[in-house]
Each structure stands twice: as C-alpha cells, then as structure tokens.
C-alpha positions as CSV (number, residue, x, y, z in Angstrom):
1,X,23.2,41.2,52.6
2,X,24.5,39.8,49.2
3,X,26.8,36.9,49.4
4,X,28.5,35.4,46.1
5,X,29.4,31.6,46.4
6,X,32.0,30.4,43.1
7,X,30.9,27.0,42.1
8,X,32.4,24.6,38.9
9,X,29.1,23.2,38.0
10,X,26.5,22.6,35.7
11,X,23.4,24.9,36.4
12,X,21.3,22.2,36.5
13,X,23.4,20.1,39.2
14,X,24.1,23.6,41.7
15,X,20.1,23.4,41.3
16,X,19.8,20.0,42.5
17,X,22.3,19.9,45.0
18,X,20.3,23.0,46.5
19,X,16.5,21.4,46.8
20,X,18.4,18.3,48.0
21,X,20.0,21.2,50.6
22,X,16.9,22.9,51.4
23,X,15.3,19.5,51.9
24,X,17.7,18.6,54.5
25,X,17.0,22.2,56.5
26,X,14.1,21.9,56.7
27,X,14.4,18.3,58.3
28,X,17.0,19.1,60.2
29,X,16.4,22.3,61.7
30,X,12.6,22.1,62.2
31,X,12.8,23.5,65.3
32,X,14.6,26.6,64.5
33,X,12.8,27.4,60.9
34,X,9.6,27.1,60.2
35,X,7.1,28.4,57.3
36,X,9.7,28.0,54.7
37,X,8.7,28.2,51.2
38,X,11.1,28.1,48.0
39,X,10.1,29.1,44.4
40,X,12.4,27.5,41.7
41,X,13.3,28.9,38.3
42,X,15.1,27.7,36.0
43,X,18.3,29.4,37.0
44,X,17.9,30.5,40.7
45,X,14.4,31.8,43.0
46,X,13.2,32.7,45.9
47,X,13.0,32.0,49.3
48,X,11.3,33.2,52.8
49,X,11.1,31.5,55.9
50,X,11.3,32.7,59.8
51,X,14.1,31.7,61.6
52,X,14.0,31.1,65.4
53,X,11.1,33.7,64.9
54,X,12.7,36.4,62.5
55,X,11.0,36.7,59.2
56,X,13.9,36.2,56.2
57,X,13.5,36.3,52.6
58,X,15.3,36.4,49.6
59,X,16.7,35.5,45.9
60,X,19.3,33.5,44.5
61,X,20.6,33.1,41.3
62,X,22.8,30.6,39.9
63,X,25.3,31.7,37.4
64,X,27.8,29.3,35.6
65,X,30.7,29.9,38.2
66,X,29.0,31.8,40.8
67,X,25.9,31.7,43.2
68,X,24.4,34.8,44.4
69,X,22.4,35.0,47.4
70,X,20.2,38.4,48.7
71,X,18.1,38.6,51.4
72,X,17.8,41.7,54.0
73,X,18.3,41.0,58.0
74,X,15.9,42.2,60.2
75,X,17.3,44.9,62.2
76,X,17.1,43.0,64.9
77,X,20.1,40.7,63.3
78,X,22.4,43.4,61.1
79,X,24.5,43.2,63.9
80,X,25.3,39.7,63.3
81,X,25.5,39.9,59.7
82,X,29.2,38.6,59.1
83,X,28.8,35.5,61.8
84,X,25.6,35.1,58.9
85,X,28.0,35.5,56.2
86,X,30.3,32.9,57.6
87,X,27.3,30.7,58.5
88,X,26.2,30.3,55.0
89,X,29.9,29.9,53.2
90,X,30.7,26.9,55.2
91,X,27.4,25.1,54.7
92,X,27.6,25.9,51.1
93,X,30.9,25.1,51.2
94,X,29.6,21.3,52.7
95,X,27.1,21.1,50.1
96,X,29.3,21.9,46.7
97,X,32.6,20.8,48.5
C-alpha cells in the first residue's frame, strides 16, 4: 500500500510534527498497538509495529511537497485497504492541517 500525503512544509518541521504524531499513538492507542519502533533519518524512516495483533511495517519519506508512506497489509487486512487509506489521510490531514 503506498499512500502520498502533499504537505507545504519545511522538511525539518513535517519531521517534527511526525515524532510529536507518533508520540501521541503510542499514548493514545496503547491498547490497540503495541511494540512500535521508529527509525528516523534525516528525510523520512522506518516503522513496524502490531496493530490489534497484525504485524505492520514500513517506510516513509518526506519530500518538499509530498509524504510518501509504504508498508504491506497482512492478508488478513487487504481487504480493508481503502477504509486504511482513508484512515491515515484524515489523521495526517489533523496533524499538518
């Protein structure tokens, strides 16, 4: 699944607005995700995590007008994949406005 996100930002503020995002998931949602790990570059990096018990992991890079999130569904959840889609655009959407 590869979803591209446009954003008007400096790299270096999309990259802070994330960690403060990912922060907030994992506070938030600690019920439903567990064992997730991020790895930070300077311009995007990595992710895996299980949610409500299905191994996800991924990339994303940041680019000066677009992010780019990919990460493969379990099969379990391929079905699903545009309610996913549509998940992650309006949180990103709350995050970067």
């Amino acid at each position: 699944m590869k979803i591209e996100y446009p954003h008007n930002r400096a790299i270096s503020e999309v990259m802070d607005l994330l960690k403060v995002y990912v922060q907030r998931l994992k506070e938030d949602y600690s019920d439903k995700i567990s064992d997730l790990n991020e790895q930070w570059t300077d311009d995007g990096g990595s992710f895996s995590a299980k949610i409500m018990g299905f191994k996800l992991d991924g990339i994303f890079k940041i680019l000066s007008d677009k992010i780019i999130i990919e990460t493969k569904l379990p099969m379990m959840l391929k079905a699903f994949e545009p309610t996913v889609k549509d998940i992650l655009f309006k949180e990103l959407k709350k995050v970067f406005g």
